[in-house]
C-alpha positions in Angstrom: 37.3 99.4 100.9 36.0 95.6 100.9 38.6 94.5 99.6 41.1 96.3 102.5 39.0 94.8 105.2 38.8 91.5 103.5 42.5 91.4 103.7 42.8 93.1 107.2 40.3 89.7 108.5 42.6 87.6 106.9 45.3 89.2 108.6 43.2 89.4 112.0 42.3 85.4 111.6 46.4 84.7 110.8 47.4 86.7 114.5 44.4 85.2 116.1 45.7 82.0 115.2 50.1 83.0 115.6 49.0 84.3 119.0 46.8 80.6 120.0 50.7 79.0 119.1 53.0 80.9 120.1 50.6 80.7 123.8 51.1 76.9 123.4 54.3 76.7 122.5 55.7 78.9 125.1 53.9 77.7 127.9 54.3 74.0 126.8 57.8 74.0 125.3 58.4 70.3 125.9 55.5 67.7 125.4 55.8 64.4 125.4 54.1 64.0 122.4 57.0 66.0 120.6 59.7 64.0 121.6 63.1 64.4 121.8 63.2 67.1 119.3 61.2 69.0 121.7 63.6 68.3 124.1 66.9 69.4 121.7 64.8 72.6 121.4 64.1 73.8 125.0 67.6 72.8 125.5 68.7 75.5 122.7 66.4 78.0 124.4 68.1 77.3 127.5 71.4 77.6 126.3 70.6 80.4 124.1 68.8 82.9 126.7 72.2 81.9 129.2 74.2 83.5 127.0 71.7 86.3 126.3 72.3 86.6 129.9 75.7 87.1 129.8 76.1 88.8 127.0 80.2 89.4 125.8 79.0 91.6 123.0 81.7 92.5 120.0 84.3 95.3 121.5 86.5 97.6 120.0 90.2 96.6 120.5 92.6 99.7 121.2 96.0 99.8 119.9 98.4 102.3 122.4 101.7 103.4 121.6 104.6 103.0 123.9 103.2 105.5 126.2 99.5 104.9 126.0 98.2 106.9 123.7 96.1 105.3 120.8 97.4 105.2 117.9 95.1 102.6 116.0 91.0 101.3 116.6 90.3 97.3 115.0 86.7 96.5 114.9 83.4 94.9 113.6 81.4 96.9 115.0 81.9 100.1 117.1 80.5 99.6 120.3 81.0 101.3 124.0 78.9 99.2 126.6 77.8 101.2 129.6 76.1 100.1 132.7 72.1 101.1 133.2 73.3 104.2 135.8 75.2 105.2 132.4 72.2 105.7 130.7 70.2 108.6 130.6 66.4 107.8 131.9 65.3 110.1 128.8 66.8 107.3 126.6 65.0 104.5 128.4 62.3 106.4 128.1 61.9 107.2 124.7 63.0 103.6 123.4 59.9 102.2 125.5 57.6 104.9 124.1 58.2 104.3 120.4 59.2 100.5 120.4 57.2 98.7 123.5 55.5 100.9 125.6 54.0 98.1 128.0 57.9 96.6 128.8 57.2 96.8 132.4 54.0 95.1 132.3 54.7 92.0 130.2 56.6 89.1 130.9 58.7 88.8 127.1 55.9 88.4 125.0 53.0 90.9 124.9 50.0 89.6 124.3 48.0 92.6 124.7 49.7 93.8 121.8 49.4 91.0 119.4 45.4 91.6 120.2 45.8 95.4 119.6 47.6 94.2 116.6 45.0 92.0 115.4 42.3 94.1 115.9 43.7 96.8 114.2 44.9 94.4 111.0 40.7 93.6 111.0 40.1 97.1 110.7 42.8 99.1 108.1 45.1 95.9 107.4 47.9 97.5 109.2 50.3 95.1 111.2 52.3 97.5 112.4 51.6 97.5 116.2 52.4 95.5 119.2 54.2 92.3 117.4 57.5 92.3 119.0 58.7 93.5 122.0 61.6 95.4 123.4 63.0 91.7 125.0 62.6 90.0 121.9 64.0 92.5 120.1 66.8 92.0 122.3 67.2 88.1 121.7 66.9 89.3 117.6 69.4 92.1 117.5 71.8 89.6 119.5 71.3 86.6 117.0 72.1 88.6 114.2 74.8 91.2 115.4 76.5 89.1 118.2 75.9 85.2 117.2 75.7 86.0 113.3 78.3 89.0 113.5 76.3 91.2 111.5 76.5 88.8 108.3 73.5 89.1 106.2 72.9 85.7 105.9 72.6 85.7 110.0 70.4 89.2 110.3 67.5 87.7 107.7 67.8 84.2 109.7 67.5 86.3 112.8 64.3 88.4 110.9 62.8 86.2 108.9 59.0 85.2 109.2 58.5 82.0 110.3 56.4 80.5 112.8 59.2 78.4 113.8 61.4 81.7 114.2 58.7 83.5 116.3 57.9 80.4 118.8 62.3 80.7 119.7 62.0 84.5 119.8 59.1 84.3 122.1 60.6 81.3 124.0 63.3 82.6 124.8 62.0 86.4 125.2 60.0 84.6 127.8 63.0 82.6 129.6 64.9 86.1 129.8 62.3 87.8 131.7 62.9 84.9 135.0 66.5 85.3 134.4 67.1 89.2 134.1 65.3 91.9 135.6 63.6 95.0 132.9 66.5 97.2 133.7 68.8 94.4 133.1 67.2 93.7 129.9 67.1 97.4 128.7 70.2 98.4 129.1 71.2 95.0 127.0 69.0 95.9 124.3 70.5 99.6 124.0 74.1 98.0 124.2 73.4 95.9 121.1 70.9 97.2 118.9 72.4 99.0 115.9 72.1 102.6 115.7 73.5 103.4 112.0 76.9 104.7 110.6 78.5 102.2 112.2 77.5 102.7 115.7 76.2 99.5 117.7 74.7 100.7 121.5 73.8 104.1 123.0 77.9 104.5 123.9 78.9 104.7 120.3 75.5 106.4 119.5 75.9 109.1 121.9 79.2 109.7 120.9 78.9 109.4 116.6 75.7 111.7 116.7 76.3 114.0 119.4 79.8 113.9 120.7 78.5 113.3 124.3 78.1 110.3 126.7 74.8 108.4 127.1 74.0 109.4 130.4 74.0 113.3 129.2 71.2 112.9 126.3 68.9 115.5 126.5 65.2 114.6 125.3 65.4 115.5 121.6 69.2 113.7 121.3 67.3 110.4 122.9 64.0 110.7 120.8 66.3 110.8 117.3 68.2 108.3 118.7 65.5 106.0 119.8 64.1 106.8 116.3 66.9 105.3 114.6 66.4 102.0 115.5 63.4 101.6 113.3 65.5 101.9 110.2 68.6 103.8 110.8 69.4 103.7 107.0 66.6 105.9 105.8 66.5 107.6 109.3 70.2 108.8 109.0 70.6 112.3 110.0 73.5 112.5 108.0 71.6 112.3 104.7 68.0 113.0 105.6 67.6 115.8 108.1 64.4 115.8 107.6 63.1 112.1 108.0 65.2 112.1 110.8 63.4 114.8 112.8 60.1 114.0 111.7 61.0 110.4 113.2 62.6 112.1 116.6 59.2 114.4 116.5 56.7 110.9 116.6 59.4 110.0 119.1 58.4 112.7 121.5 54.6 112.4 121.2 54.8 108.6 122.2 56.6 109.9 125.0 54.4 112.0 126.3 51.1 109.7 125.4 53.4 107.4 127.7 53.8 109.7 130.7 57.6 110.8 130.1 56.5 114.4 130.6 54.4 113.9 133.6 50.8 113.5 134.0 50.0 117.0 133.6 48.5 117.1 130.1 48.8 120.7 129.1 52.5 120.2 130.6 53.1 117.6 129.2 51.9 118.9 125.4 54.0 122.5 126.1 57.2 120.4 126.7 56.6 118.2 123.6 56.8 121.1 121.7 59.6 123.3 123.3 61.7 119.3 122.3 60.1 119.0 119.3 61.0 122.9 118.1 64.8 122.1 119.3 67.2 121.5 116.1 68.4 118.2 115.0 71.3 118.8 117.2 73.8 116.4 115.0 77.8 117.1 115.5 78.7 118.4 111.5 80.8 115.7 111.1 79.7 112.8 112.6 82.4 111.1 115.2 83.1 108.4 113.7 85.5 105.9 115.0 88.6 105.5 112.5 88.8 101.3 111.9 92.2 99.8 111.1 95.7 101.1 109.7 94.4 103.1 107.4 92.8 105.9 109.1 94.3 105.4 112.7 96.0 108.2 114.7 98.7 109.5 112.5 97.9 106.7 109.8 99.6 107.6 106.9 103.0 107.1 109.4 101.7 104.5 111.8 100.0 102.3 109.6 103.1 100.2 108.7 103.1 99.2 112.5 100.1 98.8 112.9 99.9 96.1 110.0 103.1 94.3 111.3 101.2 94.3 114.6 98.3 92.7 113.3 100.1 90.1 111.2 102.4 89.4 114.3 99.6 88.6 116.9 97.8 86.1 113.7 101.3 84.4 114.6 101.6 84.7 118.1 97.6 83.4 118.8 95.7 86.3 118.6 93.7 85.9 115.4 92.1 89.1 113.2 88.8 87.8 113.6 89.5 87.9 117.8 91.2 91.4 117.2 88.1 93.2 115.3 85.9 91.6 118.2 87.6 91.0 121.3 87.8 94.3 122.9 91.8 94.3 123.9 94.2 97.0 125.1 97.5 96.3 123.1 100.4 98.6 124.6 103.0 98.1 121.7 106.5 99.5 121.4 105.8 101.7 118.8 107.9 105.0 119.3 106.2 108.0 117.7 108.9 110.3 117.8 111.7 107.5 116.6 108.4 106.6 114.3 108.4 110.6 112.4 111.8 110.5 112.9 112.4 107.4 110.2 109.1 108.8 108.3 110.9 112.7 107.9 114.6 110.9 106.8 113.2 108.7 104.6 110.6 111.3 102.5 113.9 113.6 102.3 115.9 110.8 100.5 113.3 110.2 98.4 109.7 112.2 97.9 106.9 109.5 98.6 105.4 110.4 95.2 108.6 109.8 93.4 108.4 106.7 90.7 109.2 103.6 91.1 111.0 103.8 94.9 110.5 103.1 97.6 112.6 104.1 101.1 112.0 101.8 104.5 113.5 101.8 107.7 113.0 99.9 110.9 114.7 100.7 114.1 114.7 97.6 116.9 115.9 98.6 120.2 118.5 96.2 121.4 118.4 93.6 124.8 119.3 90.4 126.4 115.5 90.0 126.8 113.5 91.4 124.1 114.0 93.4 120.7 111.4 96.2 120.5 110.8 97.2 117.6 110.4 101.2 117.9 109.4 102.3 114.2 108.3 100.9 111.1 108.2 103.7 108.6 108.6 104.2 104.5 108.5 107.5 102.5 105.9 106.3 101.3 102.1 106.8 102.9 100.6 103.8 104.4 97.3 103.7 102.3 95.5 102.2 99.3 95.9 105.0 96.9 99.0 104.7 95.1 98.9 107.4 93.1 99.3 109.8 96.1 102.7 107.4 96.8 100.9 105.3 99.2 101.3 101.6 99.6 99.2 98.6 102.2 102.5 96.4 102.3 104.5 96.2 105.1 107.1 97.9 102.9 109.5 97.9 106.1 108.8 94.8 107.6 107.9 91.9 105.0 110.4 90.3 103.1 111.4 92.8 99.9 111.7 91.4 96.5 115.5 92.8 96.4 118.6 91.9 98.0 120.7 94.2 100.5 124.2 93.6 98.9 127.6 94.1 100.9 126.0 93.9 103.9 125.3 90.1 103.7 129.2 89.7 104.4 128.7 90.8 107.5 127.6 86.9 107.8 130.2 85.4 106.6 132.6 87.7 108.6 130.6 86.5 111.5 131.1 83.2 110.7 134.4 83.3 109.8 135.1 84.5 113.0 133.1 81.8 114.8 135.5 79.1 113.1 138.4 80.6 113.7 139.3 81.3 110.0 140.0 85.0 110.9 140.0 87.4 113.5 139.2 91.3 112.7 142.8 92.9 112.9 144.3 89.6 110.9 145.5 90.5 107.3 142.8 88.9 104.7 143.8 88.5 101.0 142.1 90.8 98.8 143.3 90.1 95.0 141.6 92.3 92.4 140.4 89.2 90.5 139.3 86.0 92.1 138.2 82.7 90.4 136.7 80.5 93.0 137.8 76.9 93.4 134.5 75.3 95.4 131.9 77.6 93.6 130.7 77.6 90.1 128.6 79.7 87.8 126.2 77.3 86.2 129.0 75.2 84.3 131.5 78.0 83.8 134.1 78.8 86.9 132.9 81.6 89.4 134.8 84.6 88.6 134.5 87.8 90.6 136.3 91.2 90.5 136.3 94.2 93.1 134.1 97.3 92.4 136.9 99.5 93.4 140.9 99.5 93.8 142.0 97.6 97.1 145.4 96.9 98.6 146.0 93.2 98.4 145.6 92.5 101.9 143.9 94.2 104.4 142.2 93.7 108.2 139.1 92.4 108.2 137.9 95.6 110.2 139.3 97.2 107.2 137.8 94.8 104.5 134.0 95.4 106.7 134.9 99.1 105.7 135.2 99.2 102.6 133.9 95.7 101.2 135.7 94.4 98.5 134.1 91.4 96.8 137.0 89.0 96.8 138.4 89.0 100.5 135.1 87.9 101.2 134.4 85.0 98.5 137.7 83.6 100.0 136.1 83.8 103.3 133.1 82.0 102.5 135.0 79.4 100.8 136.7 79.0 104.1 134.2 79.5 106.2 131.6 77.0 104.4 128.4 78.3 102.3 126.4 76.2 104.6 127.2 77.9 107.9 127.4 81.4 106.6 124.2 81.3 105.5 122.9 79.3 108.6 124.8 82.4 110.2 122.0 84.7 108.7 119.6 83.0 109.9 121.0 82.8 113.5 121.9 86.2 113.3 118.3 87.7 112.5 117.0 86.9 108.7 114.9 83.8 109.9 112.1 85.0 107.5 114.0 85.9 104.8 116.1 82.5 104.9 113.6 80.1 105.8 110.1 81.7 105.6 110.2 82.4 101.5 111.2 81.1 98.3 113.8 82.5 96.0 111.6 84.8 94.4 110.5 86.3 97.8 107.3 84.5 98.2 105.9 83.0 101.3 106.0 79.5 101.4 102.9 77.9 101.1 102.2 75.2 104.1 102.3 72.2 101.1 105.3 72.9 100.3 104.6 73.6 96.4 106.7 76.5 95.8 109.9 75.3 97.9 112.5 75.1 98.8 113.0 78.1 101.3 115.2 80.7 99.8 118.6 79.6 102.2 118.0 76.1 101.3 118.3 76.9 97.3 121.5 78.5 98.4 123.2 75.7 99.8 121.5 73.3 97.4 122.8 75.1 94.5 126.4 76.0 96.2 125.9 79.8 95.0 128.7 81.8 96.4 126.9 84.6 95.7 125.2 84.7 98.7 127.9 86.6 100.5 127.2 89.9 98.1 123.5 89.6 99.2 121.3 89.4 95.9 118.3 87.7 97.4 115.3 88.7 99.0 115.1 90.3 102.6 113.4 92.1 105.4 114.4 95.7 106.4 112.9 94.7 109.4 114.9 91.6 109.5 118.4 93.4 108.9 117.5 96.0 111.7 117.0 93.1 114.4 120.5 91.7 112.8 122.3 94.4 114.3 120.4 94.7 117.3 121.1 90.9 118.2 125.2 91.8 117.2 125.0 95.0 119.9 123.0 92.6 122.3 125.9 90.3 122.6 124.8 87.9 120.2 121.3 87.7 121.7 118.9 87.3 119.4 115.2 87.9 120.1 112.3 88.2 117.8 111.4 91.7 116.6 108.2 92.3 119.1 106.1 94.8 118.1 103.9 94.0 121.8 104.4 95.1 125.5 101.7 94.0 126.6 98.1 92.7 125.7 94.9 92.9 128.3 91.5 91.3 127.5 88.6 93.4 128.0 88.3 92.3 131.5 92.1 93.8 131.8 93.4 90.2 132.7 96.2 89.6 130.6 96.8 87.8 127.8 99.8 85.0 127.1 101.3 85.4 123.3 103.0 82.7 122.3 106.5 84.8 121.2 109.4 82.5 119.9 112.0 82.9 122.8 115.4 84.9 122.6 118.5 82.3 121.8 122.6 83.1 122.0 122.6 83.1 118.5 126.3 83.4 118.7 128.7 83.7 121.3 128.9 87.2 123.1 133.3 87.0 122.4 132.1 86.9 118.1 129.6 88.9 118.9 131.5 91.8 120.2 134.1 91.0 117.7 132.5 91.3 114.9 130.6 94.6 116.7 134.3 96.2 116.9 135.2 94.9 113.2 131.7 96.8 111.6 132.9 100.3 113.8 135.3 101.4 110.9 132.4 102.0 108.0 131.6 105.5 109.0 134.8 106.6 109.5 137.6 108.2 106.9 137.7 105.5 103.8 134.7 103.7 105.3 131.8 103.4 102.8 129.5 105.7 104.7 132.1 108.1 105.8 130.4 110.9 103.9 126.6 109.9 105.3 127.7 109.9 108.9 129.9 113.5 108.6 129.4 115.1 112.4 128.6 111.2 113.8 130.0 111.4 116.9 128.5 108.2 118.8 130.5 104.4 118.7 128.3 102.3 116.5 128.6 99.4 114.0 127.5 99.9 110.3 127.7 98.2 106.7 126.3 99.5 103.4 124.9 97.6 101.0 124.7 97.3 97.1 123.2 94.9 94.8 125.1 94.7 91.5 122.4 95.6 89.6 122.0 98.7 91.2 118.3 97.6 91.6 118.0 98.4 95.6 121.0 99.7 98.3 121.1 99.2 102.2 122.4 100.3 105.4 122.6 98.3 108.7 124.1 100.2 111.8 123.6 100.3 115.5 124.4 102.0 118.9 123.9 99.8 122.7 120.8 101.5 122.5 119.1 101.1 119.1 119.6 99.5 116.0 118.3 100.0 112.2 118.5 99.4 108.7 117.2 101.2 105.9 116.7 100.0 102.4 115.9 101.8 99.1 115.0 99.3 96.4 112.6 99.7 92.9 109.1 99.2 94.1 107.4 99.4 90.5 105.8 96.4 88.3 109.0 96.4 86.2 112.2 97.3 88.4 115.1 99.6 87.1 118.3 100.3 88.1 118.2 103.4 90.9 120.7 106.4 89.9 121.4 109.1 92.2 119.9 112.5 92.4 118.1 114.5 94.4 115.7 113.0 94.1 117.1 109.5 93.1 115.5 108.2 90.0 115.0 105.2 88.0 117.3 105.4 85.2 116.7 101.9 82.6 118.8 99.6 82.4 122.0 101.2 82.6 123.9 101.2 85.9 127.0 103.3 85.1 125.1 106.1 87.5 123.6 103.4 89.8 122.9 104.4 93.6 125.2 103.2 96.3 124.0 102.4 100.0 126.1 105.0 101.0 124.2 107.8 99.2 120.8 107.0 100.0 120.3 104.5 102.6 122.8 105.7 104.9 122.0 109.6 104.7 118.4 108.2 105.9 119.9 106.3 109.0 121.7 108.9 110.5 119.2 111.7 109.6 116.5 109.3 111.5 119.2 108.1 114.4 120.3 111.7 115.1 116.9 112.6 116.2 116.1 109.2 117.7 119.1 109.5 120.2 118.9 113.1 120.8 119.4 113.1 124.6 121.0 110.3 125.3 124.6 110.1 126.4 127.0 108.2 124.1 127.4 104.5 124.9 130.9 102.3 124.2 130.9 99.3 122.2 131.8 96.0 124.3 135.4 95.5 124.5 136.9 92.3 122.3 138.3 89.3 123.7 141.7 89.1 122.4 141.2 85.8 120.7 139.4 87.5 118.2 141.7 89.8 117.4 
């Protein structure tokens, strides 16, 4: 017992003498003895408590899909500000019964309390009473959650015991109080103190524990919550029921000590225990707001937009970090029916659990103005547990380790076309055999034969068809390496040309893995560019033959509509601009010279049986049978799906139903018409159900 109240005078002498500083310093924060650092420090206060006073606390950013509905949440920290006529008065009530039951009398600091503390450390050695109040509280939950972001480093700067800590706290504490009024600064406090599982402020309190809104918390629901504040990791009525409503009960006796029942004691006492009898109250599962592309709306399917989305505002100016705090409304051009659509055709091609392969398509709807894109989808899940055939890539919008084959002519048809070389009813040499006389491979000639039998000549709407690997060698010797595969970039693959290296990696900003894929093409005068081997974007392909239907308008593939602070101002993205990638006369040509594939000897004849709409497509096949592809598109939308060996050690693909991987042997390998095709015009029928069949541009006759 000596020993306690030895160490409780000890205590009482330490407060006595706390409470004789922090008196000085708060009423003398500059003296001219201290000098300018005195000075530097009243100016932080001052600047400090101004913000305090303002207050832009961490938001939750909304992601809506093209008709408003949210389809994804991004934050730090879940929080729903409301205005003090939002909040309940049994909430403001309770909070200023358990943590600072003399708010309205003090002005930031209470020195009452620090007394009642003292003399209650000299008598049991308990400092538990009276040290901080509900205002400094405020300026240290908005240190460490709003100024540190919630970082552990900043929450035991904003905690720690100091002198020099306390002096700020209570300087500022006291600043507050001339600036705001005690509503003003209570209904800051319960917007930023944390509340557990995630939930910063009442709003997202109300709402995680009890499914309701602040200003509907009945006595018991404000009581636990105010309770949670004191440590809402112990306290947590998801894991300790009973802590929790032995905390809520103290909770209600403070209360009614502090008048909330009215002044009627016997009153007063039956109403604290018709609360304190009530049940915890807790929603079973606690509503818990889902955070990122994992576990947004429909997440397994969305999830590949919504990581394209976030990667594409880091580009356009809207950083992560801003995202997760800024509070935004981003109306994106995400269609969830066109989004199942690509999600059902793709699963039926290939099961999302199925080894080694994987199944992407994006659709981009078409424009003079802007290329939405409309889906992003994969049979595979968009998760982080791969054994249940989910994946966190972009699978449909970064640039693939694999190549999309055949379909790559379409660029040196375009070009070949732009130079006049050809036009798409001319007659094209098509020799089963051809040994190039401007390419090499390595020191030996470049020698290439057809995959099938060919006439030996044929229309370049007919050679589009049906794709045999000679005509179009000759046309890229004609044409120039060096524009056709500037033509790919023009045309759409901008990423996939100049953005990685040959491998498929992003470039790194010093340069050390270059050069950019397109440039090792034309450095190394590879004319096997034209039967598309090297690394590309399905999302990049899709926009291809959107910017081919959009008379040779290209535009970037924009995931955004629109973007609104939290104020609902807008806010400026800095988009690259559309350009005439080519001229609308090739454009439409080429258009009309890619509208034979799906018809009778066409390589996706078979895919598009009962296709009844004008459209452009081109399969795609990499030699090694390793990944297939499909472009195609209508005036009103465009897409491209590619299947392609998504395992640590790739395989050729052979058909089946399911496809499978099948070694090393490619005498069964998969061809773009059997797997990626079937999945565009599974998705596309659905995706244009309702909409009236649109003509292809007509063709100006010198491109005939």
């Amino acid at each position: 017992m000596f020993a306690a109240r030895a160490t409780g005078l000890v205590k009482l002498v330490g407060l006595c003498l706390m409470a004789g500083v922090l008196v000085a310093a708060v009423l003398f924060p500059v003296v001219g003895g201290l000098g300018l650092a005195s000075n530097r420090a009243a100016d932080t206060v001052d600047q400090t408590s101004g913000e305090l006073t303002k207050a832009e606390l961490p938001l939750v950013t909304t992601v809506l899909d093209m008709h408003g509905q949210p389809i994804a949440y991004l934050y730090d920290q879940y929080r729903v500000p409301v205005p003090s006529e939002g909040i309940a008065d049994t909430m403001k009530a309770a909070i200023i019964a358990i943590e600072d039951k003399r708010f309205f009398e003090h002005k930031g600091v209470d020195w009452q309390g620090i007394a009642r503390a003292a003399a209650k450390a000299g008598v049991d050695g308990e400092t538990t009473q009276g040290a901080s109040t509900l205002t400094q509280q405020y300026v240290k939950n908005y240190l460490a959650f709003v100024v540190g972001k919630g970082s552990e480093e900043a929450y035991e700067k904003a905690t720690e015991v100091t002198l020099g800590r306390k002096i700020s706290e209570a300087r500022i504490a006291t600043q507050l109080e001339q600036k705001m009024s005690k509503d003003e600064i209570l209904t800051a406090y319960l917007n930023v103190v944390p509340f557990g599982n995630g939930a910063f402020g009442v709003g997202a309190a109300a709402r995680t524990y009890f499914d309701t809104t602040p200003d509907k918390l009945t006595v018991p629901q404000a009581a636990m919550l105010a309770g949670l504040v004191n440590e809402p990791s112990r306290l947590n009525p998801g894991s300790d029921v009973d802590a929790a409503i032995k905390r809520r009960n103290t909770v209600i006796d403070r209360m009614r000590d502090n008048g909330a029942f009215g002044p009627d004691a016997k009153v007063a006492e039956e109403k604290a225990a018709e609360y304190k009898a009530a049940d915890i109250g807790v929603v079973p599962d606690l509503k818990l707001l889902p955070n990122g592309c994992v576990g947004a709306g429909d997440g397994p399917v969305y999830g590949f937009f919504c990581r394209y989305l976030i990667d594409y505002l880091e580009k356009a100016g809207l950083p992560t970090e801003e995202l997760l705090r800024g509070g935004y409304t981003i109306t994106t051009t995400m269609d969830p029916v066109a989004t199942r659509a690509a999600k059902d055709a793709a699963m039926a091609q290939v099961p999302k659990t199925q080894p080694g392969i994987a199944n992407a398509m994006a659709v981009v709807e078409p424009g003079a103005d802007k290329h939405r894109v409309r889906a992003l989808a994969a049979n595979r899940d968009f998760g982080n547990n791969a054994d249940a055939g989910q994946s966190a890539y972009s699978i449909p919008a970064e640039v693939t380790k694999f190549g999309a084959g055949s379909i790559y002519k379409v660029f040196t048809a375009a070009s070949a076309l732009e130079r006049g070389v050809t036009g798409i009813d001319k007659q094209i040499e098509v020799p089963k055999t051809y040994t190039s006389k401007v390419y090499k491979n390595g020191s030996k000639p470049y020698t290439v034969k057809n995959a099938g039998d060919y006439p030996e000549k044929m229309t370049l709407t007919q050679a589009l068809a049906q794709s045999p690997n000679t005509a179009f060698i000759i046309l890229e010797e004609k044409a120039g390496l060096n524009n056709v595969v500037d033509m790919a970039y023009r045309l759409g693959l901008r990423e996939s040309m100049q953005g990685v290296d040959w491998r498929g990696d992003p470039l790194k900003a010093d340069g050390s893995n270059g050069p950019s894929q397109g440039d090792v093409y034309k450095r190394d005068n590879s004319g096997s560019f034209t039967l598309g081997a090297g690394p590309t974007s399905v999302l990049e392909l899709s926009n291809v033959a959107a910017t081919i239907v959009s008379g040779g308008k290209w535009c970037p593939p924009t995931p955004v509509e629109k973007v609104v602070d939290r104020n609902g101002r807008p806010v400026q993205l800095k988009e690259a601009p559309c350009d005439q990638a080519v001229a609308p006369e090739v454009a439409n040509a080429l258009a009309a010279g890619m509208s034979a594939d799906t018809k009778s000897g066409g390589t996706a004849a078979g895919a598009a049986s009962g296709w009844n709409r004008p459209m452009i497509g081109k399969t795609g096949t990499t030699e090694n049978h390793w990944s297939v592809a499909f472009i195609g598109a209508t005036p009103q939308f465009a897409g491209a799906v590619m299947t392609f060996t998504d395992g640590v050690a790739p395989q050729v693909i052979c058909n089946g139903t399911p496809p499978r991987l099948c070694g090393t042997n490619d005498a069964g390998g998969v061809y773009g018409g059997q797997v990626a095709a079937p999945t565009w015009f599974n998705a596309m029928r659905v995706i244009h159900e309702g909409k009236p069949p649109a003509d292809l541009p007509p063709v100006d006759p010198r491109y005939r």
